[in-house]
C-alpha positions as a printed NumPy array, in Angstrom:
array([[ 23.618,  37.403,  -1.593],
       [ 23.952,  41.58 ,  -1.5  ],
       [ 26.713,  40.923,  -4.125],
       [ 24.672,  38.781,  -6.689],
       [ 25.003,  41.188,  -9.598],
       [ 28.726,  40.883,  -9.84 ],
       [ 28.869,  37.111,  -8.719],
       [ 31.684,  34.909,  -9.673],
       [ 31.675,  31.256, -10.049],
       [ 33.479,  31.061,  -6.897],
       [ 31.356,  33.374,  -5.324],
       [ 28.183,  30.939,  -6.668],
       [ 29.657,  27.985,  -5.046],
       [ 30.044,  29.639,  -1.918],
       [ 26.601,  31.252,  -1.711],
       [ 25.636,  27.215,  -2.784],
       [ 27.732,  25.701,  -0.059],
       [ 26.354,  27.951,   2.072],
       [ 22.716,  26.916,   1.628],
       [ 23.486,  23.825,   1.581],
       [ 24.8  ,  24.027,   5.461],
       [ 21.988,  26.085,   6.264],
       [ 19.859,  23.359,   4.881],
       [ 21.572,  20.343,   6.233],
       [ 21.94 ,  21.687,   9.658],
       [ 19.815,  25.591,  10.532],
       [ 17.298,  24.224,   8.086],
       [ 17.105,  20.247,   9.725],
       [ 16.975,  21.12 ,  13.33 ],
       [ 14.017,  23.475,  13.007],
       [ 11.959,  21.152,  11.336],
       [  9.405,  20.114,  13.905],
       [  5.835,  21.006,  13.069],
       [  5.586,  23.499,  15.698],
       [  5.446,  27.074,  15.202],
       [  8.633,  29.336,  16.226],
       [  8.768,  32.729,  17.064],
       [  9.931,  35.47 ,  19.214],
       [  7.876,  38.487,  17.894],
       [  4.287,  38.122,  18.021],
       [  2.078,  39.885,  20.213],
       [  0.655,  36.958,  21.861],
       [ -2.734,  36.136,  24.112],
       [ -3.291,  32.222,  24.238],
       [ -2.672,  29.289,  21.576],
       [ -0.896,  26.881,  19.686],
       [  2.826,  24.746,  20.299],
       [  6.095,  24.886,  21.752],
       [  8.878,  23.368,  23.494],
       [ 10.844,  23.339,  26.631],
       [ 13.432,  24.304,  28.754],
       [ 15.339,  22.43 ,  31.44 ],
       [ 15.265,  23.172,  35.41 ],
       [ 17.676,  24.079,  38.232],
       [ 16.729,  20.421,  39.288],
       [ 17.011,  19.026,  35.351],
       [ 20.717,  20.246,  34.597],
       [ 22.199,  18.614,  31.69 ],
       [ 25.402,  19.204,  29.259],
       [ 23.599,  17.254,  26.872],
       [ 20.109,  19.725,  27.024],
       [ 21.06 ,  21.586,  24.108],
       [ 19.674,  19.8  ,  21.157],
       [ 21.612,  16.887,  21.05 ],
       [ 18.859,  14.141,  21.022],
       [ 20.316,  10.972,  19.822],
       [ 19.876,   8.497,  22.664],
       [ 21.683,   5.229,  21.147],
       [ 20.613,   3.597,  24.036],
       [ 16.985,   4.331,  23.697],
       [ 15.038,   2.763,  20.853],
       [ 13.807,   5.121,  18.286],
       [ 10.155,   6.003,  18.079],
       [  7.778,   3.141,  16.933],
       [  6.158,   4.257,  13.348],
       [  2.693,   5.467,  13.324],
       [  0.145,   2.853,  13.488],
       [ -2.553,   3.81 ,  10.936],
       [ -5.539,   2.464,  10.676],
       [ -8.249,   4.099,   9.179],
       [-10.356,   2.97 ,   6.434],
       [-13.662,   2.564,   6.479],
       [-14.494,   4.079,   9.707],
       [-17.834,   4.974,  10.124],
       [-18.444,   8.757,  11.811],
       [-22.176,   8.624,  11.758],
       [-21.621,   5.76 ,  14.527],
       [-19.267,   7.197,  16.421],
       [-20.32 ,   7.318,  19.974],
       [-20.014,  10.152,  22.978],
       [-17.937,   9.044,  25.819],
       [-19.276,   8.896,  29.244],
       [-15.72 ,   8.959,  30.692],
       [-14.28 ,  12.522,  32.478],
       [-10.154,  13.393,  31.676],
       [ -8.451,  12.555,  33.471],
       [ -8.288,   9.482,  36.141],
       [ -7.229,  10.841,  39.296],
       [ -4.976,   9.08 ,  41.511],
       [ -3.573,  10.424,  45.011],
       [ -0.607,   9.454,  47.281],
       [ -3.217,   9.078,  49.862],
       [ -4.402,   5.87 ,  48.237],
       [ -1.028,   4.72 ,  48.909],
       [ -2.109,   1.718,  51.725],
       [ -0.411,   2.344,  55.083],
       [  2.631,   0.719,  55.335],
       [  3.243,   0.715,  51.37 ],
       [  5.961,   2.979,  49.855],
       [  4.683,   4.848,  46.556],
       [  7.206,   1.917,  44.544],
       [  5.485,  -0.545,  45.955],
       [  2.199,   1.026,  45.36 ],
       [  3.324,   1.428,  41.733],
       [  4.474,  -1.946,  40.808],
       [  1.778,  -3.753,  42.871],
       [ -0.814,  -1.72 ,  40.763],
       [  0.776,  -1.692,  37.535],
       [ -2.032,  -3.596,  35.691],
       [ -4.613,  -1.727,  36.71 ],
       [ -2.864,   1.515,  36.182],
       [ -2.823,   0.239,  32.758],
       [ -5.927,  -0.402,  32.168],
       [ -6.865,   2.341,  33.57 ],
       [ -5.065,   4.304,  30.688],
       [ -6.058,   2.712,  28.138],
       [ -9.664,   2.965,  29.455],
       [ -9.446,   6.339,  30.926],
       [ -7.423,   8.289,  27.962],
       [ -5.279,   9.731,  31.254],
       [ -4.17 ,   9.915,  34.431],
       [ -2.91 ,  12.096,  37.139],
       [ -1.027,  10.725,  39.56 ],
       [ -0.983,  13.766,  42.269],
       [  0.836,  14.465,  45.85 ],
       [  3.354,  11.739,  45.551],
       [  6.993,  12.903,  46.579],
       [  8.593,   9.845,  44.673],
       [  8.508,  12.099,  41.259],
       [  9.802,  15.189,  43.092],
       [ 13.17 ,  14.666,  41.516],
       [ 14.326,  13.203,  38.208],
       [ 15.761,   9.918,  39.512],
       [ 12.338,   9.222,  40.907],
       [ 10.348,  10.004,  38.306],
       [ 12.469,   7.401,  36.761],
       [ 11.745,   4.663,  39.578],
       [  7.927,   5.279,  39.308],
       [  7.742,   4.399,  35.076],
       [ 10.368,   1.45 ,  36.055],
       [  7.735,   0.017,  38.326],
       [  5.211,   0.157,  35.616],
       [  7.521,  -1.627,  32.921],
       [  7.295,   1.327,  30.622],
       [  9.996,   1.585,  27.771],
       [ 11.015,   4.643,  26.76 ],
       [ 11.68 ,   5.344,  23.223],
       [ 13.065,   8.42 ,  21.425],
       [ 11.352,  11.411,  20.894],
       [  9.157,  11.016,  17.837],
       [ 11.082,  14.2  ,  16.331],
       [ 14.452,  13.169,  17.503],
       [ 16.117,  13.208,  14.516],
       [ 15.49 ,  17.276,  14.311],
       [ 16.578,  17.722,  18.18 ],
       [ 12.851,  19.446,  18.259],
       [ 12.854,  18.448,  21.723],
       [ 16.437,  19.274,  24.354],
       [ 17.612,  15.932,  25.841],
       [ 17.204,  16.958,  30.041],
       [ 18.454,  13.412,  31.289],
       [ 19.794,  10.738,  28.656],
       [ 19.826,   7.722,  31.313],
       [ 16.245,   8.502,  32.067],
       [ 15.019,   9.556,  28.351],
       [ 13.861,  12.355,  29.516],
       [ 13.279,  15.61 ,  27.176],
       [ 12.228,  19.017,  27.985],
       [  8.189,  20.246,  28.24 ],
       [  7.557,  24.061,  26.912],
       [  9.142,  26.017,  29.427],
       [ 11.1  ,  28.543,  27.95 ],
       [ 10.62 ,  32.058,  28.972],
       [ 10.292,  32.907,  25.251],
       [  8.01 ,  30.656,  24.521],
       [  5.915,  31.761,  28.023],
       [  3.231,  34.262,  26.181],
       [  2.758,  30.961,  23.144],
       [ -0.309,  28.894,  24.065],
       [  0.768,  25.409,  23.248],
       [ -2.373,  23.773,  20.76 ],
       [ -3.659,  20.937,  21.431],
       [ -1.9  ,  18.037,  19.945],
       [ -0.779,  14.72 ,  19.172],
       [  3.377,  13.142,  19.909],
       [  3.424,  12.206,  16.277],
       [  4.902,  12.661,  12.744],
       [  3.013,  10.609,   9.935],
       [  5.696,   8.274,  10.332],
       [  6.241,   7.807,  14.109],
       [  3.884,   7.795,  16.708],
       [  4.828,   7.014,  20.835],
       [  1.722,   4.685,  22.382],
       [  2.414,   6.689,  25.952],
       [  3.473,   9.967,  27.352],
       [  4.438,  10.663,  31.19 ],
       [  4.326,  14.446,  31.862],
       [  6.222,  15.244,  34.882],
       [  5.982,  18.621,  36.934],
       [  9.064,  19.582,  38.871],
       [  8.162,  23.387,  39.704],
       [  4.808,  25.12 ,  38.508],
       [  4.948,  28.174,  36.872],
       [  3.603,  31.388,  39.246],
       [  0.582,  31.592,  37.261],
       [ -0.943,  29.99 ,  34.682],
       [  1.012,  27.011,  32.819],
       [ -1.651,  24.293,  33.337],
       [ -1.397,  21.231,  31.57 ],
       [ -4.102,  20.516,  29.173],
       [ -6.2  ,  17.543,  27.923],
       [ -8.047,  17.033,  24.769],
       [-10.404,  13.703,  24.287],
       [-10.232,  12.346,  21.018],
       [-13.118,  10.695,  21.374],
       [-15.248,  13.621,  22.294],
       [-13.645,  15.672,  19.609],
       [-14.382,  13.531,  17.18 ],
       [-18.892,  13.101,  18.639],
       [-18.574,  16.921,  19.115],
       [-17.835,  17.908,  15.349],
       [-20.14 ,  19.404,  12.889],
       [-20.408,  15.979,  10.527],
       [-20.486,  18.15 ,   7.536],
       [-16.472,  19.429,   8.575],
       [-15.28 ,  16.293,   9.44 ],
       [-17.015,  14.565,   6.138],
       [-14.624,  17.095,   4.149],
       [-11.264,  16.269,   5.883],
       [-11.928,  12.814,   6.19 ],
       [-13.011,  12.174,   2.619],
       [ -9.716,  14.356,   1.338],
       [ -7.369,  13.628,   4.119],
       [ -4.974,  16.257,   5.442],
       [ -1.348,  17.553,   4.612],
       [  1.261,  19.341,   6.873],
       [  3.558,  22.105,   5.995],
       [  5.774,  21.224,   8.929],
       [  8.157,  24.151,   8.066],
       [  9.503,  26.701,   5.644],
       [ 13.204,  27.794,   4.255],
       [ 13.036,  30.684,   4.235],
       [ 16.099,  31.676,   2.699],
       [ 15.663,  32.358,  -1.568],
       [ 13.681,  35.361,  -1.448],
       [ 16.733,  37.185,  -3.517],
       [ 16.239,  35.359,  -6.565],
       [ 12.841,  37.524,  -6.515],
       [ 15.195,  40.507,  -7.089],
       [ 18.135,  39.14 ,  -9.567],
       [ 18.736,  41.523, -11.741],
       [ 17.217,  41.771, -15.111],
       [ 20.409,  40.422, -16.927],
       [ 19.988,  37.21 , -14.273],
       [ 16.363,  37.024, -14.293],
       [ 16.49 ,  33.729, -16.587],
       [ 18.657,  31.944, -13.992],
       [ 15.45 ,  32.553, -11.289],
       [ 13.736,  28.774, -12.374],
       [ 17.296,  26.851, -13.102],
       [ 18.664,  27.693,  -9.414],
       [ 15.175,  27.12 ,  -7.812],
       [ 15.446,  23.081,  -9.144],
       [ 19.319,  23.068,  -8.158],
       [ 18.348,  24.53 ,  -4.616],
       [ 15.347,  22.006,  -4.161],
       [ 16.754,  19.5  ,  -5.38 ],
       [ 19.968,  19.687,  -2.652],
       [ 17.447,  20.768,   0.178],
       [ 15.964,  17.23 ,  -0.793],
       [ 18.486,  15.519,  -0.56 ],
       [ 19.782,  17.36 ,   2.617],
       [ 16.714,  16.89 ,   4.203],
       [ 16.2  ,  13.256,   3.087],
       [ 19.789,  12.381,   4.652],
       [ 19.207,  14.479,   8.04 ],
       [ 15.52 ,  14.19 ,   8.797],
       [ 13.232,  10.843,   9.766],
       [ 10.159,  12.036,   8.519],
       [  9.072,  11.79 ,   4.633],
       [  9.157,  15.245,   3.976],
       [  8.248,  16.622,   0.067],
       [  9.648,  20.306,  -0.664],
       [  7.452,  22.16 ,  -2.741],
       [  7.743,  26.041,  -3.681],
       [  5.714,  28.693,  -2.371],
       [  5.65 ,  32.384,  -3.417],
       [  3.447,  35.26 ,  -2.465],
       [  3.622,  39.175,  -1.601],
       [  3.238,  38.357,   2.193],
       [  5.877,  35.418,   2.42 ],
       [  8.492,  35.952,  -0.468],
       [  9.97 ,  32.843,  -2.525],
       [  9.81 ,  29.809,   0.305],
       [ 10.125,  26.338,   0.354],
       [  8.137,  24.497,   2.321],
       [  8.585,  20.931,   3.914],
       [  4.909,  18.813,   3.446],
       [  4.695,  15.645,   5.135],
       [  2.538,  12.968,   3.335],
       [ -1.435,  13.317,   2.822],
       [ -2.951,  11.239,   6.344],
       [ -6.638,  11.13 ,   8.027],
       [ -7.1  ,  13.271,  10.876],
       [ -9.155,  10.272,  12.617],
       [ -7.334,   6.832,  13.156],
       [ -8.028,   4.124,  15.23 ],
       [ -6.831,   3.116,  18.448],
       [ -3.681,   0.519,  17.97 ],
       [ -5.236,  -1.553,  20.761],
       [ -9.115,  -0.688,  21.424],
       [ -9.8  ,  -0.435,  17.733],
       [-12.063,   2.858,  18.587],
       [-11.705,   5.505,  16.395],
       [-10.721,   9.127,  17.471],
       [ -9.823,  12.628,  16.642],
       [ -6.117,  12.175,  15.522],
       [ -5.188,  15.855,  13.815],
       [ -2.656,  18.391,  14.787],
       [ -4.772,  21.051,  12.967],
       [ -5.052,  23.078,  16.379],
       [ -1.556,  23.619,  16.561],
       [ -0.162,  23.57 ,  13.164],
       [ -2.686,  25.425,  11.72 ],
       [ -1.514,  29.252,  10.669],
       [ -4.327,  30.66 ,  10.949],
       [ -5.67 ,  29.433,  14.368],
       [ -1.942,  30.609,  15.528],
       [ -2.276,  34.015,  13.81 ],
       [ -5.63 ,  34.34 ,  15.526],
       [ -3.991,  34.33 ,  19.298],
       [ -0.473,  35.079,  18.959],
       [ -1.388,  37.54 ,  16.259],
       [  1.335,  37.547,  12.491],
       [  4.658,  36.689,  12.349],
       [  6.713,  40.133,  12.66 ],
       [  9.179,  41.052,  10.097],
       [ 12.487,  38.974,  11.397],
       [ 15.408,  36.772,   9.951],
       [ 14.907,  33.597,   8.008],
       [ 15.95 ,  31.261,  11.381],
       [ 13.245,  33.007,  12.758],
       [ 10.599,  31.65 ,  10.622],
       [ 11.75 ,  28.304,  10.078],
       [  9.757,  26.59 ,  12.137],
       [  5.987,  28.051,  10.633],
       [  3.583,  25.499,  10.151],
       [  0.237,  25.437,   8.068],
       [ -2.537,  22.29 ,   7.28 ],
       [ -4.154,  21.933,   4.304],
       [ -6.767,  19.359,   2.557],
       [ -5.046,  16.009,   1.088],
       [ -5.108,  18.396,  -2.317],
       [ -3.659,  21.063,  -0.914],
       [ -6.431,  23.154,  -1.159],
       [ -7.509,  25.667,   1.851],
       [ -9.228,  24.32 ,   4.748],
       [-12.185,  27.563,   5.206],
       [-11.619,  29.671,   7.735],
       [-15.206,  28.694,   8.769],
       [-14.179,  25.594,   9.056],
       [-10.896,  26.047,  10.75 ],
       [-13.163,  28.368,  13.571],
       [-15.371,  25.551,  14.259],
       [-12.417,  23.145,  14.933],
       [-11.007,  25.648,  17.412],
       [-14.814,  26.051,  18.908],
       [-15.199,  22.66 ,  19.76 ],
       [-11.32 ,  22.371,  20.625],
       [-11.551,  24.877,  23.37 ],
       [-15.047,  23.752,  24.568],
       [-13.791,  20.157,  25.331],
       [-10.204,  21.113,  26.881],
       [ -9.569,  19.903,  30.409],
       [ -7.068,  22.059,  32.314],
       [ -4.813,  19.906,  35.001],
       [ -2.97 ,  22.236,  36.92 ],
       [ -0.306,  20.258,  38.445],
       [  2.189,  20.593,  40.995],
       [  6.001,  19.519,  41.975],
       [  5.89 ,  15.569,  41.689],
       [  2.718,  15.229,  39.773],
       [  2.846,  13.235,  36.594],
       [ -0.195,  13.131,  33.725],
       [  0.377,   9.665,  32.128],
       [ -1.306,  10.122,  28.463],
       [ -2.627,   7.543,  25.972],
       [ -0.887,   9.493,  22.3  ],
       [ -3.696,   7.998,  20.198],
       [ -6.811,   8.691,  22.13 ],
       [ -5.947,  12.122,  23.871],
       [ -4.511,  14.831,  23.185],
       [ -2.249,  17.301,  25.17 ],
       [ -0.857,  21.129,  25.273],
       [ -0.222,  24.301,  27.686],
       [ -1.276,  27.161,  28.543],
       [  0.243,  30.528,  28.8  ],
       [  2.421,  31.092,  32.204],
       [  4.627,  33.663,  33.846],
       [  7.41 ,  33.331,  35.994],
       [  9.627,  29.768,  36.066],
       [  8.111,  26.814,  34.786],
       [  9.923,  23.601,  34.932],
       [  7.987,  20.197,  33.653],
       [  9.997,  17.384,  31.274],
       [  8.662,  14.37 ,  29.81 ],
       [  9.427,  11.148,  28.684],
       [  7.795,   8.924,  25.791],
       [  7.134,   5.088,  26.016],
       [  6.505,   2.486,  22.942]])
């Protein structure tokens, strides 16, 4: 690109081919919907991603998450239409359901205890939003955590961003992916969110703790259902009535057709359709998730393209209760609620920046700031901190409550696995 004014053909195609790579592979991998960054100042707040443990070694950790023998992701069940908010009920329940290995009968090994109360521990679930299993040594160690969601009947299914190896793959035969553990992701407070892309959604998550971090690092809860009593009605009238869109990511990599020189100037528009049009297609081909590029340009952010998923409500129903609840990523995606505790996005390379995410209205006109504060407010009123140890596991309902981190120091190890 620093040789533009005396490009050849030759030179074109390679500076094409190049994007084109970039696109297909740089450019697919970091789209995730979760924020990526190494230089911001940080106190607490939204997203991230894990790393695997001394006990969790795998060849296969570093992005490679194609399990063939693991169904993919079931799509997102949407339902709804017609739901009315002015009815919507406050939950008497408390997040989560505790269970301990002392109510493990005498006698009975934690398997047993499992599969002998695997219907209740359902219903339980689906009742109770979550639950935290604490104290029991049988999910000290991978393998076990693997016996304990056998004797439930639980089947796993890919990670609902597999197909952008968002997620490390810690054990294949298990299905077991990486939490947010990464030392450079250690100062990022993880928002509050939902497993889900518009178009795939896992029913249940099993969070698994193999080593807590030295401080901080809790596990957090969100309920849906409380979220969604605890709103102003006025702000969740507006993005209900218009629906919500994701910028799941940017490419960041066309800025220097800002700065063609004047002789080139005309060829600015005719290489922004070519270079959309095979970052479409590359990210059609690569990516399971119905993304629409659309260009962005502004002083702050250069010439961008940025990856929307498809206009969706931020409440849906419950796949198998029918109740409605608070089903928006806003409190992680959203770039200014992340600006606001990790502070801007330093100056840094393109790869860097991949991975910024924004929400706007259906439209995509701006949600207010206003607006956006009050979500936060009554985000961080209702969150539920579970601060669990070495063979604790938070089983969580994906479409009723809603999960994400807090900020940590020192080694954290947790991995988790998703179930249809």
């Amino acid at each position: 690109f620093f040789f533009w004014p005396r490009a050849t053909p030759l030179a074109m195609r390679s500076v094409f081919s190049c994007c084109c790579l970039l696109l297909a592979q740089g450019g697919a991998a970091a789209l995730v919907g979760q924020p990526l960054s190494q230089g911001r100042a940080g106190r607490r707040s939204a997203v991230g991603m894990v790393t695997a443990a001394p006990e969790l070694k795998d060849k296969q950790q570093s992005f490679d998450t194609s399990i063939a023998e693991v169904p993919k992701c079931p799509e997102t069940v949407w339902n709804s239409e017609n739901i009315d908010l002015a009815a919507v009920q406050s939950p008497s329940r408390v997040l989560p359901v505790e269970i301990t290995a002392a109510d493990v009968p005498e006698g009975m090994s934690q398997e047993e205890f499992f599969r002998a109360r695997r219907p209740e521990l359902l219903e339980q679930l689906t009742a109770g939003g979550a639950i935290w299993l604490r104290g029991f040594d049988l999910m000290k160690t991978k393998e076990g955590f693997a016996s304990f969601y056998e004797q439930l009947e639980l089947e796993p299914c890919q990670d609902p961003l597999a197909s952008v190896g968002a997620r490390a793959v810690v054990d294949k035969k298990s299905a077991m992916y990486e939490a947010v553990n990464k030392p450079s992701r250690a100062k990022f407070f993880v928002g509050m969110h939902a497993e889900s892309t518009y178009k795939r959604t896992n029913r249940l998550g099993a969070f698994v703790c193999f080593k807590q971090a030295e401080t901080g690092g809790e596990f957090l809860l969100l309920d849906g259902h409380k979220m969604l009593k605890d709103l102003d009605p006025a702000v969740l009238r507006r993005l209900y009535d218009k629906g919500v869109r994701f910028s799941n990511a940017e490419l960041p990599f066309f800025d220097f057709l800002r700065t063609l020189p004047e002789p080139l100037q005309p060829l600015k528009e005719p290489l922004k359709g070519v270079f959309k049009a095979v970052a479409q297609v590359a990210v059609g081909a690569k990516i399971d998730m119905e993304l629409e590029l659309r260009w962005d340009e502004n002083e702050e952010d250069g010439l961008r393209l940025l990856a929307f998923s498809p206009t969706q409500p931020p409440v849906n129903r419950h796949p198998v209760t029918g109740e409605p609840a608070w089903f928006c990523n806003v409190h992680s995606h959203s770039r200014y609620l992340r600006d606001g505790r990790d502070g801007k996005l330093v100056e840094s390379s393109g790869a860097s920046k991949l991975n910024v995410t924004n929400m706007f209205y259906g439209d995509l006109s701006e949600v207010s700031a206003d607006d956006l504060k009050h979500i936060d407010e009554v985000t961080m009123k209702n969150l539920v901190y579970v601060p669990m140890e070495k063979g604790d596991v938070v089983l969580v309902d994906n479409y009723q409550v809603m999960h994400g981190r807090d900020v940590f120091t020192g080694e954290r190890l947790h991995a988790v696995t998703w179930f249809q």
